[in-house]
N, C-alpha and C positions, 0 to 999 in steps of 0.2 A: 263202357266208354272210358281212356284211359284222360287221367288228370294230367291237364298240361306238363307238369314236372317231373312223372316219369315218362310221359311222350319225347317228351324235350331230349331225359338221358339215352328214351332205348335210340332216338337218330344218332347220339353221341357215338354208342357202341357199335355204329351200322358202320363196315368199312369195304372197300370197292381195292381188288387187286387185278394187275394187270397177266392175263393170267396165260399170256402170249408169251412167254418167256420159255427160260430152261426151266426145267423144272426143281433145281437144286435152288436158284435164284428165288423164284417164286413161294418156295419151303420157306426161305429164310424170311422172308418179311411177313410171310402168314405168324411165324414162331417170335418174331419180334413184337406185333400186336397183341397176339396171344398174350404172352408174359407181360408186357406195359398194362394189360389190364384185369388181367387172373392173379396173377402170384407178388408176392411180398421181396421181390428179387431186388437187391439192392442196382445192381448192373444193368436189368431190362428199364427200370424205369430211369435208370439216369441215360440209356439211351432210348426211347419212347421217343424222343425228338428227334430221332436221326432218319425214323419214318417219314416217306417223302405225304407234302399235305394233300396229296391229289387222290390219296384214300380215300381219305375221309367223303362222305358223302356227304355229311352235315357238321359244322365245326361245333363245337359247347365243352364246355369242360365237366369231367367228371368231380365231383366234390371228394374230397381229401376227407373221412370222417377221423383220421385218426386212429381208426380200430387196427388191430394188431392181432392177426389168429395164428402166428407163428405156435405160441403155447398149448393151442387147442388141434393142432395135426396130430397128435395120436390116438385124440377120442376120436376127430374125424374119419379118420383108416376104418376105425370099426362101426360107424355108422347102420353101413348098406351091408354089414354080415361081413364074414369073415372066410374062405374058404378053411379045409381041415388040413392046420398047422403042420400037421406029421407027416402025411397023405402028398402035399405039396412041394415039402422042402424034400423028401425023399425021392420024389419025381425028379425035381428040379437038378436036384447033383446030378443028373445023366446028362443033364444039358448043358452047353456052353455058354454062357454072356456074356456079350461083345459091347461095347461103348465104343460111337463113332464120333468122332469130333473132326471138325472143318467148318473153314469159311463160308463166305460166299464166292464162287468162282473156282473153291477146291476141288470141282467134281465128285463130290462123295455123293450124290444122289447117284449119280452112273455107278461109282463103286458099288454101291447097294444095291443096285438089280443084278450087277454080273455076280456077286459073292453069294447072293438066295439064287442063282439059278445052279451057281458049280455046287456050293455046301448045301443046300438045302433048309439054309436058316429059314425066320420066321422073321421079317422088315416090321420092325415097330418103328411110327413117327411120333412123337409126342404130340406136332401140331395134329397129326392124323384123328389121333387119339379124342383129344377133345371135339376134334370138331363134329365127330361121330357122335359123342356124349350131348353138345350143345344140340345137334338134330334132333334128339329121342326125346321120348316126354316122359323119361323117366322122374323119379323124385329127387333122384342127384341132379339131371341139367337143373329143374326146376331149382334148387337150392343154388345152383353157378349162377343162373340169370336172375335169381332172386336179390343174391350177394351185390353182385354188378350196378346192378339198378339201384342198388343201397347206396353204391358209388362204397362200398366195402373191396377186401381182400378175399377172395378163395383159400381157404386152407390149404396150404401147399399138400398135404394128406392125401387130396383128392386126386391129384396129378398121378403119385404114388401108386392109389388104390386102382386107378385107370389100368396103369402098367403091369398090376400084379393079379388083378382079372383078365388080361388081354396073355397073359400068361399062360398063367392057367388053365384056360381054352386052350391051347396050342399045344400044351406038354408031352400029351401023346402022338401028335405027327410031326417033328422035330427033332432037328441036329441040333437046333442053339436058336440062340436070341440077337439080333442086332439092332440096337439101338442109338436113331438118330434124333439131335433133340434134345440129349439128359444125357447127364444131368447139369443145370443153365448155372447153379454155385454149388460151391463146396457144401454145402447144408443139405443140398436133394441128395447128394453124393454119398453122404455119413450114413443118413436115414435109407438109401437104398441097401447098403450096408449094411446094415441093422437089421431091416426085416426080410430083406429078399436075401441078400449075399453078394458080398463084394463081386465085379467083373471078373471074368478069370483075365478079358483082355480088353485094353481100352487105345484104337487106334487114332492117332491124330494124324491129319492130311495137312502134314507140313509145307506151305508154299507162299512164297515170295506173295507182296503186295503187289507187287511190278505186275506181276503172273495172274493173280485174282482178278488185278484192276484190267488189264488188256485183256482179259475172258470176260469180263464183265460187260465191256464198251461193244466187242463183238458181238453178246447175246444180245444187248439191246439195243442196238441199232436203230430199229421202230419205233423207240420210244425215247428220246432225245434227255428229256429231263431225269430220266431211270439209268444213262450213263455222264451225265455232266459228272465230273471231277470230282466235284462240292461233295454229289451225292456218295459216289462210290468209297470216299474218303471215307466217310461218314457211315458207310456202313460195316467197311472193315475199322473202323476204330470201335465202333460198340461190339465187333465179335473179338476183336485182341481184348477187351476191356471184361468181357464177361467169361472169356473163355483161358486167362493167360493164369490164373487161382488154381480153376478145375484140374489142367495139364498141371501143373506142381501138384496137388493135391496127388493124382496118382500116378505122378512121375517118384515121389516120394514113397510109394509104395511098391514099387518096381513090376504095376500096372499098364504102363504106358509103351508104347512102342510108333514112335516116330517115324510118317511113310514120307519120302521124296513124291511131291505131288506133282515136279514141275515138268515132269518126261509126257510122254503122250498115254493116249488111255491102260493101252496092254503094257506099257513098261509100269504103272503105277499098281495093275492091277497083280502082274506077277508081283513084284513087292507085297503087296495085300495077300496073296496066296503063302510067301512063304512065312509071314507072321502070325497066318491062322493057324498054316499047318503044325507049328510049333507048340500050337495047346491041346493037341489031340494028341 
């Protein structure tokens, strides 16, 4: 029988999406929850409010405990075992890593099925990722859902160790990696760096507000209060706000390659074709 007071938080953590949408739409407010209540992200949680409230199943607030496990993601990574260091990284340079960056309304969910069907990547989603994790009854979810109900931090580590077993699996039927999702600041950016290896290429789907916002009002339609103004504001300010660091971080390292996202789907996608083709 559970005690009122984690009864109370697991309603908190319960949340309800509308899941009638596009599906690039739908991504992004799963990845926005995600982060407001898994990671230590300065930018997910300052915007956590820009989630519209008709989520929420139950309202309650999660308690603030103040802990802080930034320090503790590197013992974390090696927890759950470690694959063989040499064995991996030597696989891995055959492959490409891709970083996909975009709005809501940039269409990079479509980009991502056309570029796995012509290259043959391997589509990792970060929110994908965990939510696969949160289903299993392994001894990691158990330690996520443990953390949470603590009203505690996730060690960003664990985000990390997702991505680099989800890996791993894949190394030997694969052309590259594309990844949507990550990295959410500069800091998953460094540490993916660090132990996996910098992106060879990190695309951002450069498009007008104007552009997001009228793709946005279009997909939802149905759902009135998911294109009021307020909202869609609000949701492209928390993706300039968490994502305008990341793009400098690897624009500065001459990472980055900027796609026109405002033409239709085949003119954005030839674009996307000739900035892959240019790392092979």
């Amino acid at each position: 029988m559970d005690l009122p007071l984690f009864s109370n938080v697991r309603k908190a953590l319960r949340m309800r999406f509308d899941a009638d949408r596009d599906e690039d739409e739908v991504f992004y407010d799963i990845s926005m929850a995600v982060d407001s209540k898994l990671f230590p992200n300065k930018e997910a949680a300052a915007s956590s409010g820009d989630l519209d409230s008709s989520m929420m199943l139950d309202s309650g607030e999660i308690a603030d405990t103040g802990s802080d496990y930034e320090d503790q993601g590197d013992d974390q990574l090696n927890v759950f075992g470690e694959h063989p260091v040499g064995g991996f990284m030597e696989d891995l340079r055959k492959c490409k890593i891709i970083f996909m960056i975009g709005g809501p309304g940039s269409g990079k969910g479509t980009q991502c099925e056309k570029l796995v069907e012509k290259y043959g990547f391997t589509h990792f989603s970060t929110g994908e990722l965990l939510r696969r994790e949160l289903s299993s009854d392994s001894e990691r979810s158990r330690l996520i859902r443990d953390t949470m109900e603590r009203g505690d931090l996730v060690p960003p580590g664990i985000l990390l160790e997702l991505l680099r077993e989800a890996m791993a699996a894949s190394l030997h039927h694969t052309t590259g990696f594309l990844i949507d999702g990550y990295p959410r600041e500069v800091k998953q950016g460094e540490e993916f760096g660090r132990r996996i290896g910098d992106p060879h290429l990190v695309i951002c789907m450069d498009c007008s507000a104007d552009t997001m916002t009228n793709r946005l009002r279009q997909r939802s339609q149905s759902s009135p209060d998911r294109s009021s103004s307020a909202t869609v504001a609000k949701r492209l300010e928390a993706y300039h706000r968490a994502s305008i660091p990341v793009i400098a971080y690897y624009e500065a390292k001459a990472r980055l390659q900027k796609i026109n996202a405002e033409g239709t789907p085949e003119e954005v996608f030839l674009q996307l074709c000739t900035a892959i083709d240019s790392i092979f």
